[in-house]
C-alpha positions in Angstrom: -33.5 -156.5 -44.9 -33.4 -152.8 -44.6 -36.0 -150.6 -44.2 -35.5 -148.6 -47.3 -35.9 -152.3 -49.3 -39.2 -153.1 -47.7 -40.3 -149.5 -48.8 -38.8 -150.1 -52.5 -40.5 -154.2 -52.4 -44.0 -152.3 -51.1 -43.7 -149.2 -53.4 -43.2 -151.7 -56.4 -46.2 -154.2 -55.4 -48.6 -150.8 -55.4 -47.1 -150.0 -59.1 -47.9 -153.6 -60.2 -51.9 -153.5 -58.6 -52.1 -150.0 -60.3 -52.4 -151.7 -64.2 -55.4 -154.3 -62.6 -57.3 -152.0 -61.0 -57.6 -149.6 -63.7 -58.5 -153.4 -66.3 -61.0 -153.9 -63.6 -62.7 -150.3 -63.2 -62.4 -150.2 -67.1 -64.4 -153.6 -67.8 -67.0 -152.8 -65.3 -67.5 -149.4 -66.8 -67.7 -151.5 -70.4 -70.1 -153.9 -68.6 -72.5 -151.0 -67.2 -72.8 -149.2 -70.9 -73.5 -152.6 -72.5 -76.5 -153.5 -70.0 -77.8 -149.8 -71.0 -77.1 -150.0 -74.4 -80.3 -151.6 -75.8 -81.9 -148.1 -73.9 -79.7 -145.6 -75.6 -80.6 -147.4 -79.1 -84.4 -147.1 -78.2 -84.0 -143.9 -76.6 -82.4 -142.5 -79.5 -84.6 -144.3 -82.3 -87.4 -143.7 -81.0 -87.2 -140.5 -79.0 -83.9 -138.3 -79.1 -84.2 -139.0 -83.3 -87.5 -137.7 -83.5 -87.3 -135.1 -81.3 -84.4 -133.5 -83.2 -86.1 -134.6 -86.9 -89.1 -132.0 -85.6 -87.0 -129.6 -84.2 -85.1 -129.6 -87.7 -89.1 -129.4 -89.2 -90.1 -126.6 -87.2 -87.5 -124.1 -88.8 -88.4 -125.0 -92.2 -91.6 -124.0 -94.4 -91.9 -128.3 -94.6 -95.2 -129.8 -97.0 -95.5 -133.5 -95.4 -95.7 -134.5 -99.7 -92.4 -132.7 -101.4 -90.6 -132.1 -97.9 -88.3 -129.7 -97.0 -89.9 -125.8 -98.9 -87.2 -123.7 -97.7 -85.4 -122.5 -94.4 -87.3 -119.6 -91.9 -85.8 -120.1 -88.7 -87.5 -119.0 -85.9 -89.9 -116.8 -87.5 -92.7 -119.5 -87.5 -92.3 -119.2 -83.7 -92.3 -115.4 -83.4 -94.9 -115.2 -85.7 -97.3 -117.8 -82.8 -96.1 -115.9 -79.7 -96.5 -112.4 -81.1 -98.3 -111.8 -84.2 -101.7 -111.7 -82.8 -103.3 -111.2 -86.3 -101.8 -114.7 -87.8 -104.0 -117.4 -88.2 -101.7 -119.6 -87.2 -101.7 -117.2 -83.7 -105.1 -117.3 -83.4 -105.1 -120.8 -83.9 -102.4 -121.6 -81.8 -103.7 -119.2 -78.9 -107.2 -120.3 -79.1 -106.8 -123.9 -78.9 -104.1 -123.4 -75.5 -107.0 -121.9 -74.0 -109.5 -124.4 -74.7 -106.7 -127.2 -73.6 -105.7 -125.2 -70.3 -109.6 -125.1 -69.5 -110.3 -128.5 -70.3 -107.1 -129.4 -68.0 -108.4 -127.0 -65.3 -111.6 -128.8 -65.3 -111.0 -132.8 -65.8 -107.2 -132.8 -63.7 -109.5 -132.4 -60.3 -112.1 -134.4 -60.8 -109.5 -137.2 -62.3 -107.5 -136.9 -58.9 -110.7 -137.4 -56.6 -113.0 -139.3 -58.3 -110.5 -142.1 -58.1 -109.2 -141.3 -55.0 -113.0 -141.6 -54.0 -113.2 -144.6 -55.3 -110.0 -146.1 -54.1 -110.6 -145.1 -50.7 -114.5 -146.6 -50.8 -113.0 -150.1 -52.3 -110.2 -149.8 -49.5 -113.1 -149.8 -47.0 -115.3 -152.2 -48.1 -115.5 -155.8 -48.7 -115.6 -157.3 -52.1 -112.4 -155.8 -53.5 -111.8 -158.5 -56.0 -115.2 -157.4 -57.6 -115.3 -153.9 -57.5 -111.3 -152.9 -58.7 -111.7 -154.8 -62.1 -115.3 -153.2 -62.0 -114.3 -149.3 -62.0 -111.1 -150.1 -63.9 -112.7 -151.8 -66.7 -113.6 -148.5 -69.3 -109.9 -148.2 -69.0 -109.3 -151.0 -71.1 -112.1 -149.9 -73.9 -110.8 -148.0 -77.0 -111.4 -144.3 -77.2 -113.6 -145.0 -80.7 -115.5 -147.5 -78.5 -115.9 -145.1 -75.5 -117.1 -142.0 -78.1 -119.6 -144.4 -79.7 -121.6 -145.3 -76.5 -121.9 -142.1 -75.4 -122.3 -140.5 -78.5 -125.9 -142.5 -78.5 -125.8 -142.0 -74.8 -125.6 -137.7 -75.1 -128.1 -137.7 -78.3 -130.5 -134.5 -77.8 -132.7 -136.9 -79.5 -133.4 -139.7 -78.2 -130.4 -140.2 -76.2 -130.8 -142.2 -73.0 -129.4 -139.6 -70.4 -132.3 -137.2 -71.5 -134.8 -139.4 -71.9 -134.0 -140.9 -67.9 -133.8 -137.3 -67.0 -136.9 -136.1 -69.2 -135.2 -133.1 -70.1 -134.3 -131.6 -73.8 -130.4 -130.9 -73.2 -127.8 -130.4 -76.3 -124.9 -132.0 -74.7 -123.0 -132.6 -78.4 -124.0 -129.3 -80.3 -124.4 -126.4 -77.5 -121.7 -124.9 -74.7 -121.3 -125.4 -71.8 -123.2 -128.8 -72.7 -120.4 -130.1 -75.2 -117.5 -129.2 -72.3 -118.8 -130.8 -69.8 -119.9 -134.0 -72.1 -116.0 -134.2 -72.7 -115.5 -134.2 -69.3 -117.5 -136.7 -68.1 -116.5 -139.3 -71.4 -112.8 -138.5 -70.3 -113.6 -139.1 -66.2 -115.7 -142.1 -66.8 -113.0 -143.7 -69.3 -109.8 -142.8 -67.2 -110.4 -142.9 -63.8 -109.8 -146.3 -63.5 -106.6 -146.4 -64.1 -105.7 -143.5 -61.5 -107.6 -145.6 -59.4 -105.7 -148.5 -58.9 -102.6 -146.2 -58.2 -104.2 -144.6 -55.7 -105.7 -147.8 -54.2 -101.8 -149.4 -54.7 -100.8 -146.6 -52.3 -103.5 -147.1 -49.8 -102.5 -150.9 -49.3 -99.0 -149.6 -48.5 -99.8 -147.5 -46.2 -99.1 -148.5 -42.1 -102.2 -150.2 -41.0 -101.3 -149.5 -37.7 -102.1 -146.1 -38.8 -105.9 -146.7 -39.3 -106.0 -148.8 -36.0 -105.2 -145.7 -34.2 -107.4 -143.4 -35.6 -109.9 -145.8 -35.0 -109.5 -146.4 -31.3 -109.2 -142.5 -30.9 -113.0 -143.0 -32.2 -112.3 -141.6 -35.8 -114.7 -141.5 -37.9 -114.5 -142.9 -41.9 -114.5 -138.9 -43.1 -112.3 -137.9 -40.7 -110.4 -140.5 -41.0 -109.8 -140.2 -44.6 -109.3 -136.3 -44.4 -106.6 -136.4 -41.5 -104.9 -140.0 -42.4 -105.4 -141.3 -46.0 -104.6 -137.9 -48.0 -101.8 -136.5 -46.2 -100.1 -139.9 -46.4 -100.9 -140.2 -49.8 -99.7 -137.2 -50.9 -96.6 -138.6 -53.0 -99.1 -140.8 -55.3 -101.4 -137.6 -55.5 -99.2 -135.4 -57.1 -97.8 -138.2 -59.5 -101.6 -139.0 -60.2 -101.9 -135.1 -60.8 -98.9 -134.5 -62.8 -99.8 -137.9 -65.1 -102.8 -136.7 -65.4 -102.3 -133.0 -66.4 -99.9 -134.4 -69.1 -102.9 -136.9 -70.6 -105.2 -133.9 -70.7 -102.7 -131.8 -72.3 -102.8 -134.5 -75.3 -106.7 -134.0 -75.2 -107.8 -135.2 -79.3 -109.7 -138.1 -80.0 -112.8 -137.2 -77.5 -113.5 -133.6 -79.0 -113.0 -135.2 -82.7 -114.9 -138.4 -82.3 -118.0 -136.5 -79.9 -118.7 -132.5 -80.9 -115.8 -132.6 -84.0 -114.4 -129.4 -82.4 -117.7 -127.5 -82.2 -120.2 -126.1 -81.8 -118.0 -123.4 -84.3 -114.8 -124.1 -83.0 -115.4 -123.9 -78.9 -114.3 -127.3 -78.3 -111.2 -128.0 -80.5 -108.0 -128.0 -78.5 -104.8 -127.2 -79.7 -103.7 -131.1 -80.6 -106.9 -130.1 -83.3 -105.1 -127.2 -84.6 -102.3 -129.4 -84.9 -103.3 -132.1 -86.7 -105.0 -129.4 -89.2 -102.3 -127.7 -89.5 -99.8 -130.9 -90.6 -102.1 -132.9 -92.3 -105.2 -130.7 -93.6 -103.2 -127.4 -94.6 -100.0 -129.0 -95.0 -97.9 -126.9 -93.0 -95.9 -129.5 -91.0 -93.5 -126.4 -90.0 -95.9 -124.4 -88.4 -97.6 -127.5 -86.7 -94.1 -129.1 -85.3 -93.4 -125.6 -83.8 -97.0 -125.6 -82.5 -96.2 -129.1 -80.8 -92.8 -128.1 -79.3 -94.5 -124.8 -77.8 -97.3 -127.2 -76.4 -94.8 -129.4 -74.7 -92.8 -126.3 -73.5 -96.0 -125.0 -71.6 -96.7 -128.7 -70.6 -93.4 -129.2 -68.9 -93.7 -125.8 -67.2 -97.5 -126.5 -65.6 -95.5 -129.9 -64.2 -92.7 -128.6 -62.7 -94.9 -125.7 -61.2 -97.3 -128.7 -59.7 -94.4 -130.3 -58.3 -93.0 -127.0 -57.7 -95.7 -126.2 -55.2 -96.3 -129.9 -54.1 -92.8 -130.0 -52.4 -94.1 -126.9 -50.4 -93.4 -123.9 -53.0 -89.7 -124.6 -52.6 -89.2 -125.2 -48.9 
């Protein structure tokens, strides 16, 4: 056999393995989109549909009774970012800053506290008692949570001043209604940032600890120079989840203070929800939400942002 036949015999063997390997990259792609596919159908039911549905909302004067009132565009956006004499404006400005200064305030405390906590159970003996322990409010109902310490915060009566034998407002007076907010929202959450930050602990190298402790280091120092810099990963996902769960701030400011004293404690998801359901301007509250989420999803990438070293 000549050369030139062995060439034709081999040439004609690579045309025939062509067809199956195309059958066979073809049913695997088929394969891969029908594991997925129960995703996409949830994804788009019950996020990419809604998402869209209030997008479509948002450019529409929309009444959540008779629906759709008439097409405006972007003009209910303008009108929030730039016409400082709007209500809606006001609104919309005044209860960002209440939500940015209620994040700025609970987002560090719900990062340390746990990791406080986690690092104390890591420590000590008795684990099995003490995780359940701290993560048990977690598992309590945010009507629940507000009821206890609603009676707990009472100016009159109520069992913190009566301990403390002092006469303080914490429901119906600033700063006292802030910071009641943010020790309800603290004491309810922490425990679920807790075991996170206690999951990451366990996997960290114990050889690690062994050798700050024969280089005579002591439980601070050792928690300082080992435990956070190792931990920094979980932090900023602890961080970041919990920046996003204090964005969505509601049910503690309606259930404690209502939104007052005035309107000093009402965040924006407040404005919101009086806006959709109260004054019946769904439009105007979708494109309240969407700018919320926009600022949201800015303040996380900028914490990740400057997490990964500002870029480096």
């Amino acid at each position: 056999m000549s050369v030139k036949d062995v060439g034709a015999r081999q040439a004609g063997r690579t045309r025939g393995s062509r067809p199956a390997a195309t059958r066979l990259r073809a049913k695997s792609t088929i394969s891969a989109y029908l594991f997925i596919l129960p995703f996409l159908i949830l994804f788009g039911g019950l996020t990419a549909y809604p998402i869209g549905y209030g997008i479509y909302i948002s450019l529409h004067h929309w009444n959540p009774i008779v629906g759709n009132n008439g097409w405006v565009g972007l003009s209910t956006y303008a009108e929030l970012l730039f016409n400082g004499s709007s209500l809606f404006s006001q609104q919309f400005w005044q209860g960002l800053g209440h939500t940015v200064l209620f994040v700025g305030i609970s987002v560090p405390f719900l990062v340390t506290v746990p990791l406080l906590i986690a690092y104390g159970i890591y420590r000590a003996s008795g684990k099995s008692f003490f995780r359940p322990l701290y993560f048990f409010p977690t598992t309590l109902s945010v009507t629940a949570v507000t009821s206890i310490w609603a009676w707990i915060l009472q100016t009159q009566g109520g069992a913190v001043n009566q301990i403390l034998g002092v006469h303080i407002p914490w429901l119906v007076a600033e700063p006292w209604a802030w910071i009641s907010i943010d020790l309800v929202t603290v004491w309810w959450t922490s425990g679920f940032n807790m075991i996170i930050l206690y999951a990451g602990l366990t996997q960290l190298p114990k050889t690690v600890f062994d050798a700050a402790a024969i280089d005579g280091a002591g439980v601070f120092s050792t928690f300082f120079s080992v435990a956070v810099p190792q931990l920094k990963p979980v932090l900023v996902f602890v961080g970041i989840i919990s920046t996003i769960a204090s964005f969505n701030l509601f049910a503690q400011p309606y259930l404690l203070t209502g939104g007052g004293p005035g309107f000093s404690t009402s965040p924006i998801t407040m404005f919101i929800y009086g806006e959709g359901f109260n004054a019946m301007h769904m439009g105007t509250a979708a494109a309240m939400a969407f700018l919320m989420g926009i600022v949201l999803a800015a303040i996380s990438l900028g914490q990740y942002w400057f997490s990964r070293g500002g870029g480096q």
